[in-house]
N, C-alpha and C positions, 0 to 999 in steps of 0.2 A: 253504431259506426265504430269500426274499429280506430285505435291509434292510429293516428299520420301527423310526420312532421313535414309540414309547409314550407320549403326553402323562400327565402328575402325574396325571389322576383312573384310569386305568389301573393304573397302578402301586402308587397307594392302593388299589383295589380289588383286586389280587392278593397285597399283602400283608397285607391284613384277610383275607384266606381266599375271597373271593367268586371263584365262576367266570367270572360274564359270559358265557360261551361260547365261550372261548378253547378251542382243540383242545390237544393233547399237546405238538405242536412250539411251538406258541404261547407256553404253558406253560414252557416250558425256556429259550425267549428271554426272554418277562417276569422269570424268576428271575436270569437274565445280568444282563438289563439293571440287575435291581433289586442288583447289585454279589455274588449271591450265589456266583460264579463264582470269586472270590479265599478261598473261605472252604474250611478245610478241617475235618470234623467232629470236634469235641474239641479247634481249636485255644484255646489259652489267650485269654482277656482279658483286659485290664491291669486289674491290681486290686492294693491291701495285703494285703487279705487273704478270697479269693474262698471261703475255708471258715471256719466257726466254730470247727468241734470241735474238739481236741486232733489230729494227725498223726504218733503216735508213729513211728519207724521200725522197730520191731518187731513193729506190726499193719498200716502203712501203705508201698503209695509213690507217692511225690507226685507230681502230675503237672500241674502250674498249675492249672486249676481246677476238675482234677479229684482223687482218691484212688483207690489200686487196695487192696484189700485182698490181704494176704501169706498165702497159703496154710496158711501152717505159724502163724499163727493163729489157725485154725477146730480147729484138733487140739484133741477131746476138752472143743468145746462147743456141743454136743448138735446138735440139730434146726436152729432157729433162730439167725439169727448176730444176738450184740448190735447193740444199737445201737452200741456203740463200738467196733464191727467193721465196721458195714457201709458199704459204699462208696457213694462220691461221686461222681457227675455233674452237673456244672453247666456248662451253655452261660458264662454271666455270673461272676457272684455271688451268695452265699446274701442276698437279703432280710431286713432287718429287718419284720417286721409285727405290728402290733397285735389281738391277736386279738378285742378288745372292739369294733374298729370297722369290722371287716374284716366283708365280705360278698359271696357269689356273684350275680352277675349271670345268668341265664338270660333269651334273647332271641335274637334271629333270625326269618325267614319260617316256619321251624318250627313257634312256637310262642308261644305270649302271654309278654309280659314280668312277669319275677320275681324277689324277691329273698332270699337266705336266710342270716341268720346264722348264726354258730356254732351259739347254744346253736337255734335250729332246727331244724337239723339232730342237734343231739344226743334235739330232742324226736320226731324221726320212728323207725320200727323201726331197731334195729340190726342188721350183720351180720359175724360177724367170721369171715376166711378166711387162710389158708396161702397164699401167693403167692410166686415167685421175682420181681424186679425184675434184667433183665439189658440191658447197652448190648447193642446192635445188636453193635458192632466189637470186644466180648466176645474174647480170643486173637490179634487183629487182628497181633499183632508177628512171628505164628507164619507167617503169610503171607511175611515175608521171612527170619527166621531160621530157620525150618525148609523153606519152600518155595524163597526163593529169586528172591521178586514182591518190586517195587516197589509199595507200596499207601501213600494216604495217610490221617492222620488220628492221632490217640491211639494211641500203642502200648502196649496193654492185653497183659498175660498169658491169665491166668482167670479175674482176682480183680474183674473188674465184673461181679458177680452176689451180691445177700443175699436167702435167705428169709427174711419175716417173719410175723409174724403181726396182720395187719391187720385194726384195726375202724372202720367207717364206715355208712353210708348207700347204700344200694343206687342208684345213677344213676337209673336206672328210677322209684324211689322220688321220686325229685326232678321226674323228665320229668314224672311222672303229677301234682305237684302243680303244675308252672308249667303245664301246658296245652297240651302237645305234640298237632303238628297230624295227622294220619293223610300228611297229604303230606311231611313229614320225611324226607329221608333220609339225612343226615351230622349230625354232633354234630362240634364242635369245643372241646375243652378250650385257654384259656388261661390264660399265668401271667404271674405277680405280677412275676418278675424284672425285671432293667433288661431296655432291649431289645439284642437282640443286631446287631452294626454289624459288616459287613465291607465294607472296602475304603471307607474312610467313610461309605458309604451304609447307614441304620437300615433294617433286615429286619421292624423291629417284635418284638413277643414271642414264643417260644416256642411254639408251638404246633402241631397235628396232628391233621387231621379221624380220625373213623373212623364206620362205617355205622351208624345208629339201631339194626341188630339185632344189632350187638354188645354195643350200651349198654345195650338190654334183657336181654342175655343173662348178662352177670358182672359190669359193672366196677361197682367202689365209690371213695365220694367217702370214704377215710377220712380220720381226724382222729388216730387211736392208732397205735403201732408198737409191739409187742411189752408188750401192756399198759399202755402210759404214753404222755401227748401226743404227736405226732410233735414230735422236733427239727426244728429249722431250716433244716439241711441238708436233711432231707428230706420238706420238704414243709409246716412248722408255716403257718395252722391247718391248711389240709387240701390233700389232694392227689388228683387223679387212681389209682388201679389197674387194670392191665388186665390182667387174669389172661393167660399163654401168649403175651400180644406183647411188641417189644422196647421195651422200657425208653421210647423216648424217647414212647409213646405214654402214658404214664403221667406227665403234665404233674402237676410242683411247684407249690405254693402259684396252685392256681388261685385267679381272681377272676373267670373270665366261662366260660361255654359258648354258644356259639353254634348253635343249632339251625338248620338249612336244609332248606326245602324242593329246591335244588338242588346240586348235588356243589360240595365245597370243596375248597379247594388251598393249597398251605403252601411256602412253601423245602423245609419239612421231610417235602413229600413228594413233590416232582418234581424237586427237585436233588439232594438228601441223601434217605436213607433208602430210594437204590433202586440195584439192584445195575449197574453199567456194565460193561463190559469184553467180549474178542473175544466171547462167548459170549452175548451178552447184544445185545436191540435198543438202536438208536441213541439211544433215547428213555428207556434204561434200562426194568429189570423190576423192579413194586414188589413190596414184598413186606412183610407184618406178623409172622409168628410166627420166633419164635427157632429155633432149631437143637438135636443131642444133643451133648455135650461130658460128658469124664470130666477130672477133678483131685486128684491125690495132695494131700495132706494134708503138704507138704513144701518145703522152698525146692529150688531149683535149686542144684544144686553140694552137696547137704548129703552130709556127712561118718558112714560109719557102721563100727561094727569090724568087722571081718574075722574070720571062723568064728563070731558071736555072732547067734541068732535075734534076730531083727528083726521088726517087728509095721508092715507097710505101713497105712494108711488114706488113707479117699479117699471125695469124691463125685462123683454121675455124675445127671447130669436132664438131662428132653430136653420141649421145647412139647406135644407129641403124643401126652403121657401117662406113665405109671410106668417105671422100668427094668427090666426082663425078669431080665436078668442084667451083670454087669460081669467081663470077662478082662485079666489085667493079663500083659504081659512083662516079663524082669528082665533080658532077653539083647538087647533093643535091637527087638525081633518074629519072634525067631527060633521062638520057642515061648512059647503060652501057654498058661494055667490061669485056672480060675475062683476068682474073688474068693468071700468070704463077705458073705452083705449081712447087716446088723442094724441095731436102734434099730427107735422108730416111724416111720412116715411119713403123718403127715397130709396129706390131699391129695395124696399119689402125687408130690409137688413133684419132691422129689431123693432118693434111696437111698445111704445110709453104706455104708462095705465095708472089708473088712479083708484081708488077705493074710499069711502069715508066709512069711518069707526068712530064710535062712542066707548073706548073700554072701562069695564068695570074695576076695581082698585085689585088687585092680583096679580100675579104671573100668570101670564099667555104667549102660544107658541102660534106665532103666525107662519105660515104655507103659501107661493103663487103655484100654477100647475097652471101651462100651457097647452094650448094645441094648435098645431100649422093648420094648412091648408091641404096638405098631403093626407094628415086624418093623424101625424105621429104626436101623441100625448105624453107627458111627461107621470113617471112610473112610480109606485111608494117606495121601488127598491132597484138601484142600480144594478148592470148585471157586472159582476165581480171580476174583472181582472189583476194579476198579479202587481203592475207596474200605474194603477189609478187612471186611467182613460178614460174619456169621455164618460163624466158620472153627469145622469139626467133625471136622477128624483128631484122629487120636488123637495128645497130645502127648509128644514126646521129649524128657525127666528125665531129664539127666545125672546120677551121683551119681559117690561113691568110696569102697569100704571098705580101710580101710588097717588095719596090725595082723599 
């Protein structure tokens, strides 16, 4: 593509979401231009203090501004991970906001403009659902330490991922009373946050189109996590849910939706949030649903006796539906055995599972490997993108029983 300079209403209008008619390559210069080319996803922002909650080091690791939740404590609580388990992503910083005066914005070509408080929406049907919420670059670290790639962005383990149990307001419920147009075809959630700035240049807010028939189809504007308001961290008053997509489509502390009659475009979905690399076209391949991934129930390096039955746990969820079954290794993948699943599983989300082991006194690299019900199995080798996305090998747990 050749050189072009973008005048300021260009660039305002690509980063409020509007298309214009800009093609693909276009697309990916406007996001250049607009300074998004210095930014890498998950890097930190200068803040005091970009989380509210408490960061213990026994549930938590920190990561500027974000939190990864610590494996080894989800052992033995239950289904649903607390809220004072479950992890943190934040572009920015958590928002202070007022829940009495706060209100959603719906508008755009889409649709007639509307506006809906809190208790509004608490007055419309409710609906409450089981949902995982996972980043995109979920394992992301496993790309270089187990593969051996340069990838850049947040170096996440396993632990960006909580199911909870969310109640809210059906999207749909909301389109249908602002007056959504039949010519619709993308919905854009924004949020409340500061805006996010790389390389001095404001990118503006947060935000990430997705298709009208999604919006009809599952996502909810909840307001609760796991029976009590949302926290602040995640979302207070209300937030975005997208059942099956990654994380970042599930915008915090919304305050506007943008309905359009024609396709929208974001940073955060022609720079970030699309896979690059040899395998991959020039212009990146987007892509919205997560991946299958399994996780012991355990820290890395943990310490166990030698000749004394040992009780593995672990969970294993995949976008694409329930897990079939889970196989774990104690010998590095030399041989494996099937896991036991238990507990309920509402919503097919994610499957608990158990193993018993007797280990020998040495180093051992334990392995789980999933499979749905679709038939999608978890791989010895992720496939390699440049910015660490959905990594779904199976991962390699060092441990040691000594004794």
């Amino acid at each position: 593509m050749n050189e072009r300079v973008y005048d300021e209403r260009r660039l305002r209008d690509f980063r409020a979401g509007r298309a214009r008619g800009f093609s693909r390559r276009e697309l990916l210069a406007l996001t250049a231009a607009a300074g998004a080319g210095a930014l890498l996803p998950g890097s930190p922002a200068a803040a005091a203090s970009p989380i509210v909650k408490p960061l213990p080091a026994d549930l938590f690791r920190a990561l500027g501004t974000n939190a990864e939740t610590k494996w080894s404590a989800l052992k033995d609580q239950g289904y649903y991970v607390p809220v004072d388990r479950f992890f943190v992503r934040n572009h920015t910083v958590t928002p202070a906001i007022d829940a009495a005066t706060w209100s959603l914005e719906i508008s755009g070509s889409g649709t007639r403009t509307a506006h809906f408080g809190l208790d509004d929406l608490k007055r419309l049907p409710s609906v409450t659902a089981p949902v995982a919420i996972e980043c995109a670059g979920n394992g992301r670290s496993y790309y270089t330490s187990q593969q051996g790639q340069t990838v850049s962005g947040t170096a996440w383990t396993l632990g960006a991922i909580g199911v909870g149990r969310w109640t809210g307001v059906r999207l749909s419920t909301v389109l249908r009373r602002a007056g959504i147009s039949r010519d619709a075809v993308d919905v854009q959630p924004v949020g409340l946050d500061p805006n996010f700035v790389s390389g001095g240049v404001d990118l503006g807010p947060v935000r990430r189109p997705f298709p009208v028939g999604k919006a009809f189809d599952d996502v909810i504007l909840a307001y609760e996590l796991n029976g009590e308001p949302l926290p602040p961290d995640h979302g207070f008053p209300v937030r975005v849910v997208v059942p099956h997509w990654i994380g970042i489509s599930s915008i915090k502390w919304v305050g506007r939706i943008e309905v359009s009659a024609e396709p929208l475009f974001s940073p955060w979905n022609t720079q970030f949030y699309r896979l690059f690399g040899p395998d991959f076209p020039a212009e990146g391949e987007p892509f919205d649903r997560q991946s299958i991934k399994s996780a012991f129930e355990l820290d890395s390096g943990t310490t166990f006796p030698a000749g004394v039955r040992t009780r593995l746990t672990g969970r294993s969820w995949s976008a694409d539906g329930p897990i079939r079954e889970v196989k774990v290794s104690t010998d590095g993948g030399t041989t494996w055995r099937r896991a036991r699943p238990y507990g309920a599983t509402p919503g097919g989300v994610w499957q608990r599972w158990e193993y018993d082991w007797t280990p020998a006194a040495g180093e051992h690299v334990l392995l789980a490997r999933a499979t749905d019900v679709c038939g999608n199995t978890q791989p010895d080798v992720a496939r390699f993108n440049t910015l660490g996305y959905l990594f779904d090998a199976a991962v390699r747990v060092p441990v040691t029983a000594v004794g």
